[in-house]
C-alpha positions in Angstrom: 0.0 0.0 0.0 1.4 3.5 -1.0 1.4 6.1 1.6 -0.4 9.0 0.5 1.1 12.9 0.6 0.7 14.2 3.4 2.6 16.8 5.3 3.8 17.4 9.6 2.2 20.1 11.7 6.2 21.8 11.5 5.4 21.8 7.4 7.8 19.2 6.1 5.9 17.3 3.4 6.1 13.4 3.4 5.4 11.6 -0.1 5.9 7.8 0.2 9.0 6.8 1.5 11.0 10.3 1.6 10.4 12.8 4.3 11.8 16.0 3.2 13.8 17.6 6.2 16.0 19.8 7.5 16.6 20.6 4.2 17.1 24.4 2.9 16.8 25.4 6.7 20.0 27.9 7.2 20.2 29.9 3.7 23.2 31.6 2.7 23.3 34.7 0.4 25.9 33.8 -2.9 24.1 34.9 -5.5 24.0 39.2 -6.6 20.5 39.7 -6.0 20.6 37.8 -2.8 23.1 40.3 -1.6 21.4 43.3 -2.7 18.0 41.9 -1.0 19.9 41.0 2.0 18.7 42.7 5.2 21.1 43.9 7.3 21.0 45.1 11.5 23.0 48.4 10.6 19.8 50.3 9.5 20.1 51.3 5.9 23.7 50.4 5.2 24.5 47.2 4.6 27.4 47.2 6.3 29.1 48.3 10.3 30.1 52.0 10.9 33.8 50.3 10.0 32.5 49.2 7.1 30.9 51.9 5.9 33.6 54.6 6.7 35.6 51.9 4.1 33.2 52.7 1.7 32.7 56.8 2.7 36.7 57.1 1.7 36.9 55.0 -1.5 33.9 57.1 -2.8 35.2 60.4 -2.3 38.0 59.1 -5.0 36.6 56.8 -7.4 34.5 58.3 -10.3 30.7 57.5 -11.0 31.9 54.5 -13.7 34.2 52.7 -11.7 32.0 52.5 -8.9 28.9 51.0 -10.8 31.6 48.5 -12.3 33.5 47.7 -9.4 30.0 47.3 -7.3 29.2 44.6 -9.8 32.6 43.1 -9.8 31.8 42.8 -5.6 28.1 41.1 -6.4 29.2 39.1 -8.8 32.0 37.7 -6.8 35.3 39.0 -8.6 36.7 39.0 -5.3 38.8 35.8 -5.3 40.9 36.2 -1.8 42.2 38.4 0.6 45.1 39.0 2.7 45.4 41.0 5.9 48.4 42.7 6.4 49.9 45.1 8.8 48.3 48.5 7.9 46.9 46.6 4.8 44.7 44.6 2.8 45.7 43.1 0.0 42.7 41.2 -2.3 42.8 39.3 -5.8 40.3 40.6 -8.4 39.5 38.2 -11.2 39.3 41.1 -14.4 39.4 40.6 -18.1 43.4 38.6 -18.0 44.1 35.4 -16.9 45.3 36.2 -13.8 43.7 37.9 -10.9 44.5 41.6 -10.2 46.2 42.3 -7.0 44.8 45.5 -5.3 46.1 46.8 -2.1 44.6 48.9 -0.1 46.6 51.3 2.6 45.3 52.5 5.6 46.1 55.9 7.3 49.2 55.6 9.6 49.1 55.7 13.3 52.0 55.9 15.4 52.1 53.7 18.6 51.3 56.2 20.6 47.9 57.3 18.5 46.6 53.7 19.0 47.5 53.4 22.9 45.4 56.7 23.0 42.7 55.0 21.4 43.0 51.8 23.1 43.0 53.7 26.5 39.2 55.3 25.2 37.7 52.2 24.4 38.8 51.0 28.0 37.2 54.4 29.4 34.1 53.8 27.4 31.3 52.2 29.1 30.5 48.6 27.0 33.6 49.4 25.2 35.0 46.2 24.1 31.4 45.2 23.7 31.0 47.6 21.2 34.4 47.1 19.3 33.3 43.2 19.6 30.0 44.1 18.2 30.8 46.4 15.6 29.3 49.5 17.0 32.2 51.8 17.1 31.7 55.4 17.5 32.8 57.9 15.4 36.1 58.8 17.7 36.9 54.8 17.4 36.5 54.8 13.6 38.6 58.4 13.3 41.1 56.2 15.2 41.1 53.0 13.8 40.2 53.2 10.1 40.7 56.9 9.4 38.9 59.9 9.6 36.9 61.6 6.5 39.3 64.0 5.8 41.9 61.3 5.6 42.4 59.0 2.3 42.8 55.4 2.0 45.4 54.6 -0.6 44.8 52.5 -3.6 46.9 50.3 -5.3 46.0 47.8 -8.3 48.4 46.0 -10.8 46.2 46.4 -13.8 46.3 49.4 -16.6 43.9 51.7 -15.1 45.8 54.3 -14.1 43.0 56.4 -12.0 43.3 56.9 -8.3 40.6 54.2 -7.6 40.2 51.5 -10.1 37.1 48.9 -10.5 38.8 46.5 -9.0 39.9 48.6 -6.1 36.3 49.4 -5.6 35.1 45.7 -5.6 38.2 45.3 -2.9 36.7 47.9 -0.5 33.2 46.4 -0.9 34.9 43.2 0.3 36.4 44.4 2.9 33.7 46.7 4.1 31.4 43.1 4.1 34.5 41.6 5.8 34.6 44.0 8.2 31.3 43.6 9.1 31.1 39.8 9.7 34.5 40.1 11.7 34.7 43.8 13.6 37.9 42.3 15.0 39.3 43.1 11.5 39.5 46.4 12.1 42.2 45.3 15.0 44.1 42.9 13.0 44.8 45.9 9.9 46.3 47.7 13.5 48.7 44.9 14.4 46.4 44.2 18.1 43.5 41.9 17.6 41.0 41.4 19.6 42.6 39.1 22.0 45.7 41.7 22.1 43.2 44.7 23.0 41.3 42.8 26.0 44.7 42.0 27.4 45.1 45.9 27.0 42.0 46.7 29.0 42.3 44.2 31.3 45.9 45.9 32.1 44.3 49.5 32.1 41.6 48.6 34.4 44.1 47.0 36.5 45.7 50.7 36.7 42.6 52.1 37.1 41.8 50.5 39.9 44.6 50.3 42.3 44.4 54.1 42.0 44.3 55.8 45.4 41.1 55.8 47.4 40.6 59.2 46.9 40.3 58.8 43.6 36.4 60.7 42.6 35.5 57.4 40.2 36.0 55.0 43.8 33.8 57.1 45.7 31.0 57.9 43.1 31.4 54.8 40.8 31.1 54.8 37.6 28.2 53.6 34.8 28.2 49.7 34.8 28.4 47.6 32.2 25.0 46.2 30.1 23.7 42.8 31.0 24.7 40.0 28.2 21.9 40.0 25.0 21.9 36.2 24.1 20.1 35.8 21.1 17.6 33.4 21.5 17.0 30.4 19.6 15.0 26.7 19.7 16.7 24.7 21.5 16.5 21.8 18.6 17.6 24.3 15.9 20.5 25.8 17.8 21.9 21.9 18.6 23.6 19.5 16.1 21.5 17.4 15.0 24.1 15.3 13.8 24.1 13.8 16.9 20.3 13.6 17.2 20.7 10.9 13.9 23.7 9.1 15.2 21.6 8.5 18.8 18.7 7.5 16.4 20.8 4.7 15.2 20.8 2.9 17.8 16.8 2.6 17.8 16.7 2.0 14.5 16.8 -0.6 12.0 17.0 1.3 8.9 18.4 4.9 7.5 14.1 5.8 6.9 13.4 4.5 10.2 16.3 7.2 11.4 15.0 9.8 9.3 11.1 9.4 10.8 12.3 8.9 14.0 14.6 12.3 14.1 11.2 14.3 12.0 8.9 12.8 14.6 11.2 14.4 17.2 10.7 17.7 15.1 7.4 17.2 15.3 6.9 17.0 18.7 9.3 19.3 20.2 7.5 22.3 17.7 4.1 21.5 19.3 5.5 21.6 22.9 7.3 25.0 21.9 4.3 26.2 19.7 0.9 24.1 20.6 -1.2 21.5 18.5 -2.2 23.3 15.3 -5.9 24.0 15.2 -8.1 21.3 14.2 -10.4 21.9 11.1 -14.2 20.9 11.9 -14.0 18.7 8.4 -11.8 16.3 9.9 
């Protein structure tokens, strides 16, 4: 006897022997459109205030042409690799030649004692290494760290364009703008500290700060404390690995379909403890 189509209260249809799940759950933006439909949690940019101040100083050089080009050169994924060095970020940009164009793009300079200064106002800050963590740096932090608007990022690309800011040195900044984004830490690595070097930093400043003397104004008036942690919430079933949820199954089960009902049933039942039975139609 042939089972007939029918689908679970979660939504994943069954149709004989094949139970479609946990398939298509986590999607992953590759294609142009994608990224252009993409919402993002930085309002109407796509991308973090480091990010966008990327973007802010390879604008205010590149001509109206070269941006439209290089923006589809980023969407279409020219972007083959990049590299982070000290200062620097060096990308590959498949063009028109064989090879990929190496573009490299220069940060302003900051002596030592620049990026102690800034170090020492992140530590100051209230929530300051959450926000460097998080990507929400203020405009002092990005003036420090990436550059401020009346300073220039410098462009350099191997291939015959000759203009200050090429196509493919636009598509670069996208990248690394998008890069900087996923990873704020980034903007640390370009200034030789990372993320793990700056906590050690502010660890060692607060230190200071606090074996100050006891007559210090901060002791006796204390100072703003810190937000309580955001955890983002998430099913419990979705946020586990349910790799291990089928290898447990195995051991109850005869076949790979049994597994596969088993684990859906599971599913099943943990979405109506979470969200209730689904209403019953009066047909039924």
């Amino acid at each position: 006897m042939v089972e007939s189509d029918r689908s679970t209260s979660s939504g994943r249809p069954r149709m004989d022997n094949v139970i479609y799940a946990n398939f298509g759950a986590k999607k992953r933006i590759t294609t142009p459109e994608q990224r252009r439909g993409a919402t993002h949690p930085y309002g109407r940019s796509p991308f973090s205030p480091a990010g966008q101040r990327v973007m802010d100083l390879t604008r205010k050089k590149a001509e109206g042409m070269r941006l439209g080009r290089g923006e589809d050169y980023y969407t279409n994924g020219h972007v083959t690799g990049t590299q982070v060095l000290d200062g620097r970020v060096r990308c590959l940009v498949a063009g028109s030649q064989n090879e990929p164009f190496e573009v490299t793009l220069t940060f302003p300079y900051r002596s030592s004692e620049k990026l102690s200064a800034a170090y020492a106002a992140i530590a100051a800050t209230t929530n300051g290494m959450k926000l460097v963590r998080e990507g929400h740096l203020s405009a002092q932090m990005l003036d420090h760290l990436v550059g401020s608007l009346d300073e220039d990022i410098y462009f350099d690309c191997n291939c015959p364009d000759k203009s200050m800011v090429c196509k493919h040195a636009v598509a670069a900044a996208y990248t690394v703008a998008e890069k900087m984004t996923a990873s704020p830490g980034m903007v640390l690595d370009i200034r030789g500290q990372g993320m793990a070097g700056l906590e050690a930093l502010i660890a060692g400043y607060q230190k200071e700060t606090g074996a100050e003397s006891e007559d210090n104004e901060s002791f006796w008036n204390g100072m703003g404390l810190p937000d309580l942690p955001d955890p983002r919430p998430a099913p419990a079933i979705n946020d586990s690995d349910l790799n291990m949820l089928h290898k447990a199954m195995r051991l109850v089960s005869y076949t790979s379909l049994e597994q596969l009902r088993a684990v859906s049933d599971i599913e099943d039942m943990y979405d109506r403890l979470v969200n209730g039975d689904p209403p019953e139609s009066f047909d039924d």
